[in-house]
mmCIF file of the N, C-alpha and C atoms, coordinates in Angstrom:
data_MODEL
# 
_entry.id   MODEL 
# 
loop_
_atom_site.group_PDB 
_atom_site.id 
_atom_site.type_symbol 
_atom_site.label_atom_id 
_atom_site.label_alt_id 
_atom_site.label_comp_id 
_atom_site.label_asym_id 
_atom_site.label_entity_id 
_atom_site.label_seq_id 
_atom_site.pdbx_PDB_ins_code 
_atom_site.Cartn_x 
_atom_site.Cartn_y 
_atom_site.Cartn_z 
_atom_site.occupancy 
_atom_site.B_iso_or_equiv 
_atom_site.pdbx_formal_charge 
_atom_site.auth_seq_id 
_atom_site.auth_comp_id 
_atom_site.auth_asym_id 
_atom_site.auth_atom_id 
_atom_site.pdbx_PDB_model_num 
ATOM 1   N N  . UNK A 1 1  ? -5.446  6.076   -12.901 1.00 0.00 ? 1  UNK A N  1 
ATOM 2   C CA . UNK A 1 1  ? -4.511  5.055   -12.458 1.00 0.00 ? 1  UNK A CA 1 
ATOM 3   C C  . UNK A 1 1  ? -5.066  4.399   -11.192 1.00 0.00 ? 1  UNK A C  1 
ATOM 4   N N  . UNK A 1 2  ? -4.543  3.153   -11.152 1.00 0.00 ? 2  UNK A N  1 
ATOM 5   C CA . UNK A 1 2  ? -5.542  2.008   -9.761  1.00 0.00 ? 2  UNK A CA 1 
ATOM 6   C C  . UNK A 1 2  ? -4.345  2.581   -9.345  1.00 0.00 ? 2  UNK A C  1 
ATOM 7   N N  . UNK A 1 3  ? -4.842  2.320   -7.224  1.00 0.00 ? 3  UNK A N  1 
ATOM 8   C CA . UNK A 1 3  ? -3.938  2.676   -6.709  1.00 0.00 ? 3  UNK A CA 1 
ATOM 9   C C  . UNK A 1 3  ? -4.494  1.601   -5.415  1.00 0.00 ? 3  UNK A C  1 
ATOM 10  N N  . UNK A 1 4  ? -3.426  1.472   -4.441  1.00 0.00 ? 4  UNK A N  1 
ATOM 11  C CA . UNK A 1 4  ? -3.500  0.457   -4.016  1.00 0.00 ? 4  UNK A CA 1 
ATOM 12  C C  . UNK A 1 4  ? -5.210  -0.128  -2.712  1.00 0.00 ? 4  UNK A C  1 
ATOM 13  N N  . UNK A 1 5  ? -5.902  1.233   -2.712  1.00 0.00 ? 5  UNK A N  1 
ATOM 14  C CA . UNK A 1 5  ? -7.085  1.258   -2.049  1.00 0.00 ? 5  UNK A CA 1 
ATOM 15  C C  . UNK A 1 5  ? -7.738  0.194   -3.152  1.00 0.00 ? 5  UNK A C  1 
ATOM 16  N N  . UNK A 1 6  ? -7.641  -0.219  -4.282  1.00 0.00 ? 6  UNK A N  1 
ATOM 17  C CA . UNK A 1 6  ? -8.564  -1.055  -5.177  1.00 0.00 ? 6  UNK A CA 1 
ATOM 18  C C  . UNK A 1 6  ? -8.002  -2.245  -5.526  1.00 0.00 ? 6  UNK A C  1 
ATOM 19  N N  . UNK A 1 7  ? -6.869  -2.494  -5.085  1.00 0.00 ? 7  UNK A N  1 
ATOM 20  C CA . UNK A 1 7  ? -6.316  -3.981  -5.295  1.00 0.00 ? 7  UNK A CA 1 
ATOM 21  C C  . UNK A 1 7  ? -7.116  -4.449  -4.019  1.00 0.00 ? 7  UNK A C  1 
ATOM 22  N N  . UNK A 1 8  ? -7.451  -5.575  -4.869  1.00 0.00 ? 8  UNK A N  1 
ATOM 23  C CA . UNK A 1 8  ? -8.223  -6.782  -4.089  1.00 0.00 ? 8  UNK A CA 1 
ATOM 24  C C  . UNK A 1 8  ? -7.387  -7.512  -3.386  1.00 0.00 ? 8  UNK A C  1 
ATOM 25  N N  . UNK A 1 9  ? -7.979  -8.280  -2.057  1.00 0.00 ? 9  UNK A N  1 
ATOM 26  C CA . UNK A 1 9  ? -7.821  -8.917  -1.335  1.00 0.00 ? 9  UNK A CA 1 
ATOM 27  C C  . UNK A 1 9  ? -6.876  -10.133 -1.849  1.00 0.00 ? 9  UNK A C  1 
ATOM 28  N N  . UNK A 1 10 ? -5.648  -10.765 -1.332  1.00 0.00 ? 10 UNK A N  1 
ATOM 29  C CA . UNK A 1 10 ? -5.055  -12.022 -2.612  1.00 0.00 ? 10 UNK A CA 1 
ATOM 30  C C  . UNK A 1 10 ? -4.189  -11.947 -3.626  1.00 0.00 ? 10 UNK A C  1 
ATOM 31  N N  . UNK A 1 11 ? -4.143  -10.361 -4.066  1.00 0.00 ? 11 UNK A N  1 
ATOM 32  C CA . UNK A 1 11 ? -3.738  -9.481  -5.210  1.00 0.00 ? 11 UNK A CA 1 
ATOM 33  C C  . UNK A 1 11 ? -2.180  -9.239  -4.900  1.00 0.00 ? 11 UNK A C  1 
ATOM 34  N N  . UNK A 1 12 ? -1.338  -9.497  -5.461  1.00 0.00 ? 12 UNK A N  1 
ATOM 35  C CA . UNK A 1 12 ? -0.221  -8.881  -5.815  1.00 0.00 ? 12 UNK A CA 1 
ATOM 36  C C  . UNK A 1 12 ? 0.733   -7.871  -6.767  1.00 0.00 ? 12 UNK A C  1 
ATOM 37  N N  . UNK A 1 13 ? 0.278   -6.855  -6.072  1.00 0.00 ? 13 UNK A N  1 
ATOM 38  C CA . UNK A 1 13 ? 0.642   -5.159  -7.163  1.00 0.00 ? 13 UNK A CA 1 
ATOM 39  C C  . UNK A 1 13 ? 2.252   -5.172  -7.099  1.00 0.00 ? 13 UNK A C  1 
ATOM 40  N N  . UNK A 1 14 ? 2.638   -4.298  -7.707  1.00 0.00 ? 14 UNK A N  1 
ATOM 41  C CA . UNK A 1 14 ? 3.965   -3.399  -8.176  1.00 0.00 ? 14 UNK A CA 1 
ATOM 42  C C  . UNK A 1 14 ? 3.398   -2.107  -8.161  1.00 0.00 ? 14 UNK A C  1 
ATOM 43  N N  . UNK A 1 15 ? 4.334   -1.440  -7.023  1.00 0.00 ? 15 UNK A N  1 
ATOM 44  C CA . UNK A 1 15 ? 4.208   -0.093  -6.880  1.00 0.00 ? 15 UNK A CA 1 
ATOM 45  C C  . UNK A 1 15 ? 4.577   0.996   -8.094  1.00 0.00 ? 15 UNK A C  1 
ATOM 46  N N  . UNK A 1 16 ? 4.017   1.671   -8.191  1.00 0.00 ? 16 UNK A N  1 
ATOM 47  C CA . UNK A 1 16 ? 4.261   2.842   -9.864  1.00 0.00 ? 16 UNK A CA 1 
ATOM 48  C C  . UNK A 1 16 ? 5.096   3.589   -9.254  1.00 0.00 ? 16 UNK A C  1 
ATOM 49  N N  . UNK A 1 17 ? 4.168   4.278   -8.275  1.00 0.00 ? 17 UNK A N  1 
ATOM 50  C CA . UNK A 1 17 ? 4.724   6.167   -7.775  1.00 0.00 ? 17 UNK A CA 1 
ATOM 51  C C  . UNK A 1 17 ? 3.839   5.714   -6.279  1.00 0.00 ? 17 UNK A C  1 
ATOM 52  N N  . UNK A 1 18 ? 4.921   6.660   -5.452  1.00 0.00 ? 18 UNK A N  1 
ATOM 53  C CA . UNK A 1 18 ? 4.281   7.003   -4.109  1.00 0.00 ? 18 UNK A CA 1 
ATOM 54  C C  . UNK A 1 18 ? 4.084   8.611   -4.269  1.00 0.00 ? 18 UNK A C  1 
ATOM 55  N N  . UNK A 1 19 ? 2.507   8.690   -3.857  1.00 0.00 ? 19 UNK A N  1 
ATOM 56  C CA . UNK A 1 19 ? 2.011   10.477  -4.452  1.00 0.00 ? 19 UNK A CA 1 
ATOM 57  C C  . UNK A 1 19 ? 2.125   11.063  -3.035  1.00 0.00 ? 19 UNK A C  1 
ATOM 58  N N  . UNK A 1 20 ? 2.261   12.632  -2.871  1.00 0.00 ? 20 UNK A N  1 
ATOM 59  C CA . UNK A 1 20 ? 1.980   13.406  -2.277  1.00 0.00 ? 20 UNK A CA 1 
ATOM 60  C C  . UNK A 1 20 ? 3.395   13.812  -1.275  1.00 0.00 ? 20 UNK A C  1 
ATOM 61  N N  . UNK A 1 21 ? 3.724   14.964  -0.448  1.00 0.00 ? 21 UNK A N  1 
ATOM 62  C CA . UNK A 1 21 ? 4.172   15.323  -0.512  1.00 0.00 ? 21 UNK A CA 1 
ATOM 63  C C  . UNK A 1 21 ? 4.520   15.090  1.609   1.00 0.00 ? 21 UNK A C  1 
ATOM 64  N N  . UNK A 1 22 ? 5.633   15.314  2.432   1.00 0.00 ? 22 UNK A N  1 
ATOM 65  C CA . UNK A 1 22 ? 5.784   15.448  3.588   1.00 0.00 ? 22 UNK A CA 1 
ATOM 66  C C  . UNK A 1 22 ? 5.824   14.366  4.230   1.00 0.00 ? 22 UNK A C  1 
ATOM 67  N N  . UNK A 1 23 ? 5.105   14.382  5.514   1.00 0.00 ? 23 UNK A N  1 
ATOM 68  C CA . UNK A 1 23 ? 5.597   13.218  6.556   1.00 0.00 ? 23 UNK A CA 1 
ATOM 69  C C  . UNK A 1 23 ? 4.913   12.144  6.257   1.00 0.00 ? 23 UNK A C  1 
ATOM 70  N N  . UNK A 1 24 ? 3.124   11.995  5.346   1.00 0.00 ? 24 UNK A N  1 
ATOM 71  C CA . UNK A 1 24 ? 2.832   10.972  4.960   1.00 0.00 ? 24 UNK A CA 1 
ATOM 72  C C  . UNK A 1 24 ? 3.741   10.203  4.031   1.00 0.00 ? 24 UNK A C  1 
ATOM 73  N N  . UNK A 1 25 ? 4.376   10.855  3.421   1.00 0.00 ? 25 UNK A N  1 
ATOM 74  C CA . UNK A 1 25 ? 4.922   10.572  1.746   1.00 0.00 ? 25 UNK A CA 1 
ATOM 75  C C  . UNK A 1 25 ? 6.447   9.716   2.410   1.00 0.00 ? 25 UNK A C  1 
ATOM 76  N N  . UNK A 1 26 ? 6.839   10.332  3.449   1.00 0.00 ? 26 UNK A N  1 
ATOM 77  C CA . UNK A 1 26 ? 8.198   9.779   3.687   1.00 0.00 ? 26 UNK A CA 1 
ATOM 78  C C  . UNK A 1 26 ? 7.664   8.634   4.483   1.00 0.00 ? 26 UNK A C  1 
ATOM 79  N N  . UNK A 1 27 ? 6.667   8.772   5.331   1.00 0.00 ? 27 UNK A N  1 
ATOM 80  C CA . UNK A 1 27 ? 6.399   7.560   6.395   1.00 0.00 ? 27 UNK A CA 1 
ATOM 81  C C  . UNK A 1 27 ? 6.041   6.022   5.407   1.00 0.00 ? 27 UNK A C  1 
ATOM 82  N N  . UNK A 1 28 ? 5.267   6.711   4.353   1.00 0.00 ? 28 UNK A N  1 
ATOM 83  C CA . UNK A 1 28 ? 5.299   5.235   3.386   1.00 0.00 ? 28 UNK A CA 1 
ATOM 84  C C  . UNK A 1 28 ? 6.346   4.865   2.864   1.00 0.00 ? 28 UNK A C  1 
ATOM 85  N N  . UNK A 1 29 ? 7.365   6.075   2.259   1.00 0.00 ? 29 UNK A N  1 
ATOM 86  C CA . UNK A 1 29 ? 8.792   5.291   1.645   1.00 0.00 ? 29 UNK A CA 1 
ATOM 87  C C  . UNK A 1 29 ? 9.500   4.546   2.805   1.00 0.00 ? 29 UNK A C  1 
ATOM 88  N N  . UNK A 1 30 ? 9.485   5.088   4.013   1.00 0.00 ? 30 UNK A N  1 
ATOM 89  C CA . UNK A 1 30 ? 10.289  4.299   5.189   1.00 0.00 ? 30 UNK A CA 1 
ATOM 90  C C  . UNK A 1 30 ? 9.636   3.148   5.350   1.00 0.00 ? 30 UNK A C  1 
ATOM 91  N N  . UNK A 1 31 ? 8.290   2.975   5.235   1.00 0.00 ? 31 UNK A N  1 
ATOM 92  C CA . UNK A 1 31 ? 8.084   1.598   5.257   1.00 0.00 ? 31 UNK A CA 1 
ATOM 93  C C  . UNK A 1 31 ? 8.350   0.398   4.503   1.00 0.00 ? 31 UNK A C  1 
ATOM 94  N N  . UNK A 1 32 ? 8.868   1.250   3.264   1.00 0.00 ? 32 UNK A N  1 
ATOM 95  C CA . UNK A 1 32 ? 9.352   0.135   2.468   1.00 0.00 ? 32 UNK A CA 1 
ATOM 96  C C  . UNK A 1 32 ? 8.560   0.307   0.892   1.00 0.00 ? 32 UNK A C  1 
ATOM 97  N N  . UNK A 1 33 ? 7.747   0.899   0.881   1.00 0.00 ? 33 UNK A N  1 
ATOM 98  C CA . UNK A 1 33 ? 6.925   0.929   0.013   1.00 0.00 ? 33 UNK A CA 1 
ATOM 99  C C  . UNK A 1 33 ? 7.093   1.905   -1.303  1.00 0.00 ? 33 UNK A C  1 
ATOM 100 N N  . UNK A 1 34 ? 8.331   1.696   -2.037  1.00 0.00 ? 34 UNK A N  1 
ATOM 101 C CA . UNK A 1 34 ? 8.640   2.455   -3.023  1.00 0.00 ? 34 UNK A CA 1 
ATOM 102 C C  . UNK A 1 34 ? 8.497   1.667   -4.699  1.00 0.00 ? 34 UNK A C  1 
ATOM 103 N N  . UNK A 1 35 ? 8.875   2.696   -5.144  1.00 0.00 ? 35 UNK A N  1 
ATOM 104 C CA . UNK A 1 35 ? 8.864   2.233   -6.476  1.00 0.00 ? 35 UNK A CA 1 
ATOM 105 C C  . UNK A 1 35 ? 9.223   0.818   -7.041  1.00 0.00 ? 35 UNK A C  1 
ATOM 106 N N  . UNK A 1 36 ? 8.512   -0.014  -7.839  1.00 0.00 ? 36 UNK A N  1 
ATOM 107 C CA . UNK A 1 36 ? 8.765   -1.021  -8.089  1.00 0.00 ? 36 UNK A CA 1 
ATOM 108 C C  . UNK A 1 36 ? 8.679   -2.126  -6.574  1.00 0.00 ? 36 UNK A C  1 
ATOM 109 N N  . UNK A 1 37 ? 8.526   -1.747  -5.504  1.00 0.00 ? 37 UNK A N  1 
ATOM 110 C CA . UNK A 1 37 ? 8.258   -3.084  -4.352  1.00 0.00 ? 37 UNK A CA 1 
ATOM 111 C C  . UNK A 1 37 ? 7.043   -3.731  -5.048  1.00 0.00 ? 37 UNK A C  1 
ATOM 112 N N  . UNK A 1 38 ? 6.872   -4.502  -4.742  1.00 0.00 ? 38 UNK A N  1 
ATOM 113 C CA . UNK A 1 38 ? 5.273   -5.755  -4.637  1.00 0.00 ? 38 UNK A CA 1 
ATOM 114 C C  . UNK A 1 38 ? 5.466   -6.200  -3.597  1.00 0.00 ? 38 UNK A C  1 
ATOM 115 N N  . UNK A 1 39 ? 3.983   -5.055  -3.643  1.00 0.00 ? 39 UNK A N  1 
ATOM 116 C CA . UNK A 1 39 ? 3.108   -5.862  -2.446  1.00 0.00 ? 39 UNK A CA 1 
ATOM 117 C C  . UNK A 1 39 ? 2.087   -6.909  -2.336  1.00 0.00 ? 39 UNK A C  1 
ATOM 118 N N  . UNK A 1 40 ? 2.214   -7.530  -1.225  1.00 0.00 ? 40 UNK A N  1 
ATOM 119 C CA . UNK A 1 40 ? 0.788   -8.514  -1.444  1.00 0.00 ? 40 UNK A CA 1 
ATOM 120 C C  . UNK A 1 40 ? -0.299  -8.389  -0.349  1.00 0.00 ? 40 UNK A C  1 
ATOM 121 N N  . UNK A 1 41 ? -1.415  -7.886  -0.992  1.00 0.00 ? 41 UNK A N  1 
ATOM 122 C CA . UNK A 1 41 ? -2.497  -7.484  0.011   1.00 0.00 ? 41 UNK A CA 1 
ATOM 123 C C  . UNK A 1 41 ? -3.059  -9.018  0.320   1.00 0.00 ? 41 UNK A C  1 
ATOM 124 N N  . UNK A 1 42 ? -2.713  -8.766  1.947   1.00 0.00 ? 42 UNK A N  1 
ATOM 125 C CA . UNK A 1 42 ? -3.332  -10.522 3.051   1.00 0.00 ? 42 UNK A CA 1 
ATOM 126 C C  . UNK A 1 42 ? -5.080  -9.988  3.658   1.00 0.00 ? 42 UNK A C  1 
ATOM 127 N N  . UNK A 1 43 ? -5.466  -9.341  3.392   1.00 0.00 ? 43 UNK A N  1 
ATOM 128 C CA . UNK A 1 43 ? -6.374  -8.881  4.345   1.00 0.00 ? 43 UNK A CA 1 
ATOM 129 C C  . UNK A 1 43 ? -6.871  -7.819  4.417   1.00 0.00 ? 43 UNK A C  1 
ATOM 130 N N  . UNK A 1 44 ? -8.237  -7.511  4.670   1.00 0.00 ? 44 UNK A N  1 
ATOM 131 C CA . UNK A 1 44 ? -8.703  -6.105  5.056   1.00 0.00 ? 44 UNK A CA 1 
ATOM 132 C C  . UNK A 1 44 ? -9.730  -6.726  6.082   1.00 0.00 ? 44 UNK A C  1 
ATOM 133 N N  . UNK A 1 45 ? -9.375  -5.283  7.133   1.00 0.00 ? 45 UNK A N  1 
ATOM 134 C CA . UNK A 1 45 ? -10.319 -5.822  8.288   1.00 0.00 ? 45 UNK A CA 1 
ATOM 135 C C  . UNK A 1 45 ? -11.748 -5.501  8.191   1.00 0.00 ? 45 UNK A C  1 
ATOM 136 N N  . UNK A 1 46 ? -12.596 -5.869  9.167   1.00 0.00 ? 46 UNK A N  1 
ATOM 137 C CA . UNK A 1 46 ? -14.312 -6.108  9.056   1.00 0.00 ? 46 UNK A CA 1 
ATOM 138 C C  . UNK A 1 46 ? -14.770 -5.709  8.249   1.00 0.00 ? 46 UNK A C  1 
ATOM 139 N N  . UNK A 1 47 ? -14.751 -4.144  8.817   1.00 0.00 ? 47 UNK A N  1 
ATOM 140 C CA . UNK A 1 47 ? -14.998 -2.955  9.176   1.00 0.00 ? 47 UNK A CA 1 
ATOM 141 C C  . UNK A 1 47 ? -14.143 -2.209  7.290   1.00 0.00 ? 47 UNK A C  1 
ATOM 142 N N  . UNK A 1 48 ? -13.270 -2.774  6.758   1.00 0.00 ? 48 UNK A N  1 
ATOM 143 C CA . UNK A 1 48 ? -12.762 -2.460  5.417   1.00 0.00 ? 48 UNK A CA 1 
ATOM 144 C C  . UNK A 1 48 ? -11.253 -1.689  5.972   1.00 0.00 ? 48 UNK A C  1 
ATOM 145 N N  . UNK A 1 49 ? -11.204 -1.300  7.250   1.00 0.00 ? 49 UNK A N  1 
ATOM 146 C CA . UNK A 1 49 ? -10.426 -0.449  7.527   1.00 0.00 ? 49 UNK A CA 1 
ATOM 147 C C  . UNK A 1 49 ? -9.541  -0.796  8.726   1.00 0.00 ? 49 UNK A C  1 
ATOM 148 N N  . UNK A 1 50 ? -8.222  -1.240  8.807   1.00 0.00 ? 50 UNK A N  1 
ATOM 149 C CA . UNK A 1 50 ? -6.834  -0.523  7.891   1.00 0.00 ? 50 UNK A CA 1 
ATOM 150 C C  . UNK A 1 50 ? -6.897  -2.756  6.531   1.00 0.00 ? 50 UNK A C  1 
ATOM 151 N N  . UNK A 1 51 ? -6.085  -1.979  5.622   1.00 0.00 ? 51 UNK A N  1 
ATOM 152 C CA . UNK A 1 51 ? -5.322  -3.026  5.445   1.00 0.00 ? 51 UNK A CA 1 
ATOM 153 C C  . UNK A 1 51 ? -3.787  -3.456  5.843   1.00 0.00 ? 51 UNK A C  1 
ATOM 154 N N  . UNK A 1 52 ? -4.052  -5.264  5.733   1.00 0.00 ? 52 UNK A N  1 
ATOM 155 C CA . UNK A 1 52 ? -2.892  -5.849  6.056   1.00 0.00 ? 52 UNK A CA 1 
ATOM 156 C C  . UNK A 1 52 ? -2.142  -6.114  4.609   1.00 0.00 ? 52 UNK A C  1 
ATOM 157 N N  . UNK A 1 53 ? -0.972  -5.529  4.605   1.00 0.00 ? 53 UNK A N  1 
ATOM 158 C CA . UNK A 1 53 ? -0.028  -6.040  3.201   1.00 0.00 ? 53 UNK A CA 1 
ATOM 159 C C  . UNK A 1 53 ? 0.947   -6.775  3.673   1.00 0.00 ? 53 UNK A C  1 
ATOM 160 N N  . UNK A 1 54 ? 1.576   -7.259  2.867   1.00 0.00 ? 54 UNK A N  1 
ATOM 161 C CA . UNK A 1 54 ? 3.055   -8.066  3.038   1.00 0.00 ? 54 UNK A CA 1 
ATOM 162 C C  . UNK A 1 54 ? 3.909   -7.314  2.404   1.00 0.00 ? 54 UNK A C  1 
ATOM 163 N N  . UNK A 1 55 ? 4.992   -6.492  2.407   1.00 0.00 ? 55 UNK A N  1 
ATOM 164 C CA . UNK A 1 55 ? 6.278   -5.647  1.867   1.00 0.00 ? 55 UNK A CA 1 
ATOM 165 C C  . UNK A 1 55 ? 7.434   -5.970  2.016   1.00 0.00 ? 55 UNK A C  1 
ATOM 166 N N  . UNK A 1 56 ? 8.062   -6.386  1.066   1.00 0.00 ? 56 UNK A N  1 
ATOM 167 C CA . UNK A 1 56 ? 9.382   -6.940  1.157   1.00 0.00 ? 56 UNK A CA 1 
ATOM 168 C C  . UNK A 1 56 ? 9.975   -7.978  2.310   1.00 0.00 ? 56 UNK A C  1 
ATOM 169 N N  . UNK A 1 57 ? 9.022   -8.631  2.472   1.00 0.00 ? 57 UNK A N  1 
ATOM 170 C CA . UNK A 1 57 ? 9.111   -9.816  3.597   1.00 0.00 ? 57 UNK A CA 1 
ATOM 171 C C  . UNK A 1 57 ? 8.517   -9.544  4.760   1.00 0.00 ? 57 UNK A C  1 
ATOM 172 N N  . UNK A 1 58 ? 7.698   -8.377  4.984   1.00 0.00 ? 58 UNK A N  1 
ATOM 173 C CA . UNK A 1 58 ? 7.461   -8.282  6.652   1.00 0.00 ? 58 UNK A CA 1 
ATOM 174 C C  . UNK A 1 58 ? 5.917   -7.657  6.327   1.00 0.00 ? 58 UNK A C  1 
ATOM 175 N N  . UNK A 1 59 ? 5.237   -7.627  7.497   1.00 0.00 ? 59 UNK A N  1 
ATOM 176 C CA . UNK A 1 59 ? 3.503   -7.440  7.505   1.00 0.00 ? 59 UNK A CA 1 
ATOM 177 C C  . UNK A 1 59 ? 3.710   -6.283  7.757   1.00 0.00 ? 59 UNK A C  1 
ATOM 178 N N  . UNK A 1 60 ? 2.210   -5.033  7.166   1.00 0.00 ? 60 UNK A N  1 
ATOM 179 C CA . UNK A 1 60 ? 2.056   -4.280  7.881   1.00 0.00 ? 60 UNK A CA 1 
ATOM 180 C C  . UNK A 1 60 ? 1.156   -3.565  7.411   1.00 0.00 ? 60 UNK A C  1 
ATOM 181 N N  . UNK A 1 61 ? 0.501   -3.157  8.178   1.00 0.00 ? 61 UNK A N  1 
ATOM 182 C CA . UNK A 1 61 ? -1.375  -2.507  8.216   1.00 0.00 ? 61 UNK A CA 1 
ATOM 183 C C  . UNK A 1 61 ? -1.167  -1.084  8.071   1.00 0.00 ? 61 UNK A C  1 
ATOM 184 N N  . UNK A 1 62 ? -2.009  -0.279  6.983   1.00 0.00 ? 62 UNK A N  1 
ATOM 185 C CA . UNK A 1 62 ? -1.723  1.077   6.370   1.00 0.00 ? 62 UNK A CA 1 
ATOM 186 C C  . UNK A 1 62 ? -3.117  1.319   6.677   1.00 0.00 ? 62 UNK A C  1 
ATOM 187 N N  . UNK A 1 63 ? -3.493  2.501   6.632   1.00 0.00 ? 63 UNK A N  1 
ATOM 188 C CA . UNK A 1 63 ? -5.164  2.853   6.777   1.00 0.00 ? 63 UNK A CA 1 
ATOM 189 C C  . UNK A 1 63 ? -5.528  3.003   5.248   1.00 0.00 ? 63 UNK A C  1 
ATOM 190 N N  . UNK A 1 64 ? -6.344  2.781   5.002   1.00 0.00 ? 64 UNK A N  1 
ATOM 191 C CA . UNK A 1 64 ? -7.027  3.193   3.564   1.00 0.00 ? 64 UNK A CA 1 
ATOM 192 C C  . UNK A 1 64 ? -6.664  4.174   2.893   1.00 0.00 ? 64 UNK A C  1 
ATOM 193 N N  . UNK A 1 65 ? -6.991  5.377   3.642   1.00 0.00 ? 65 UNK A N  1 
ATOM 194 C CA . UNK A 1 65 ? -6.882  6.814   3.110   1.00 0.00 ? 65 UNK A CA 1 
ATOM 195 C C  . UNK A 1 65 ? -5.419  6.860   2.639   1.00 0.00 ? 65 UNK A C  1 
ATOM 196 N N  . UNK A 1 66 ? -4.551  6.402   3.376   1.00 0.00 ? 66 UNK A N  1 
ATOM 197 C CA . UNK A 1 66 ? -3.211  6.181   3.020   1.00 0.00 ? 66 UNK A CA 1 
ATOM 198 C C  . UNK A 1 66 ? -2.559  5.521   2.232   1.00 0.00 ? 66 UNK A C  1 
ATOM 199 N N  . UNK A 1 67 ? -3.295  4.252   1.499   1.00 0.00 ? 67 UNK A N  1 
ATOM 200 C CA . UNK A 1 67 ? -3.011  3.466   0.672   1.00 0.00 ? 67 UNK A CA 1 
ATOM 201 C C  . UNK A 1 67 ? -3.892  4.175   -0.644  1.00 0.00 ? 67 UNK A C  1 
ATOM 202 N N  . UNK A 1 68 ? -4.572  5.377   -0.527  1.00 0.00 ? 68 UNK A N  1 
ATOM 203 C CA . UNK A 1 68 ? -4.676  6.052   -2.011  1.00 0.00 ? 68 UNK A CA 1 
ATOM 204 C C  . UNK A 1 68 ? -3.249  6.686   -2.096  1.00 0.00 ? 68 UNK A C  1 
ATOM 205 N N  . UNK A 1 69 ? -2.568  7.278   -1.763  1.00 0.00 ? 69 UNK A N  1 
ATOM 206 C CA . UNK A 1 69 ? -1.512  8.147   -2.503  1.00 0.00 ? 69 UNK A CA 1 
ATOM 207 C C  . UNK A 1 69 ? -0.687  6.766   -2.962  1.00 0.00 ? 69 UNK A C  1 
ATOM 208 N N  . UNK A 1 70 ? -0.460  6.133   -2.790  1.00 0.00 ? 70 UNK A N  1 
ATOM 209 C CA . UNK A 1 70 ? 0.054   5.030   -3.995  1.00 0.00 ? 70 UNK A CA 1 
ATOM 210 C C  . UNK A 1 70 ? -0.376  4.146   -5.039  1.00 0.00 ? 70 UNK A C  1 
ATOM 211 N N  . UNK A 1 71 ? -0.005  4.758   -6.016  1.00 0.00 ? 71 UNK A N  1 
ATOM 212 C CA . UNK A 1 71 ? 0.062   4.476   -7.609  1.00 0.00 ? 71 UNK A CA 1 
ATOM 213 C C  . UNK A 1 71 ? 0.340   3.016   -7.826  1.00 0.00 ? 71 UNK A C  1 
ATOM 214 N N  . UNK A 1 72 ? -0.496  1.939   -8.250  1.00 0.00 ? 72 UNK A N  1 
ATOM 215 C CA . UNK A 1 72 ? 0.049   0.544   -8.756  1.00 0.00 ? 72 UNK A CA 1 
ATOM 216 C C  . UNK A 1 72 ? 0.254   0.456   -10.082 1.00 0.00 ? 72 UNK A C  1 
ATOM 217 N N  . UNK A 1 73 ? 0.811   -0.801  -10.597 1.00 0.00 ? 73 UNK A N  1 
ATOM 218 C CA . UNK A 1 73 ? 0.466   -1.024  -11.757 1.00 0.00 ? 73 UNK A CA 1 
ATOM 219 C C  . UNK A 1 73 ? -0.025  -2.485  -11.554 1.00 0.00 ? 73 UNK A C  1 
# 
C-alpha cells in the first residue's frame, strides 16, 4: 500500500488508515489527519525533509518518517 511518504509533490491523496500505535499515532489523528481527510501535498523542502501538506483547510509540515505510518489511497 502507497503511503503518504510517496505521494508526489501537487498530489492530492485520501487517507486509508493511520498505522501504528501511541503518541505518534494520536499526534497525527489530532492533527487532523484521519480516515478519509485529503490531503494536498504543497511542498517538500530542499533537503526532501519535513513535508508541507494542506489538511482540512490549514498547513502543516510532518517529517517524513512520520508521513510513512499513513496509508493513502
Amino acid at each position: 500500500m502507497r503511503t503518504l511518504r510517496d505521494a508526489a509533490v501537487g498530489e492530492t491523496v485520501t487517507v486509508a488508515k493511520v498505522r501504528g500505535d501511541g503518541a505518534l499515532r494520536r499526534r497525527l489523528l489530532d492533527m487532523g489527519i484521519t480516515k478519509g481527510a485529503k490531503i494536498f501535498v504543497r511542498k517538500s523542502a530542499p533537503l526532501g525533509d519535513p513535508l508541507e501538506l494542506t489538511v482540512r483547510g490549514y498547513e502543516l509540515s510532518i517529517r517524513k518518517s512520520d508521513s510513512e505510518m499513513v496509508e493513502i489511497l
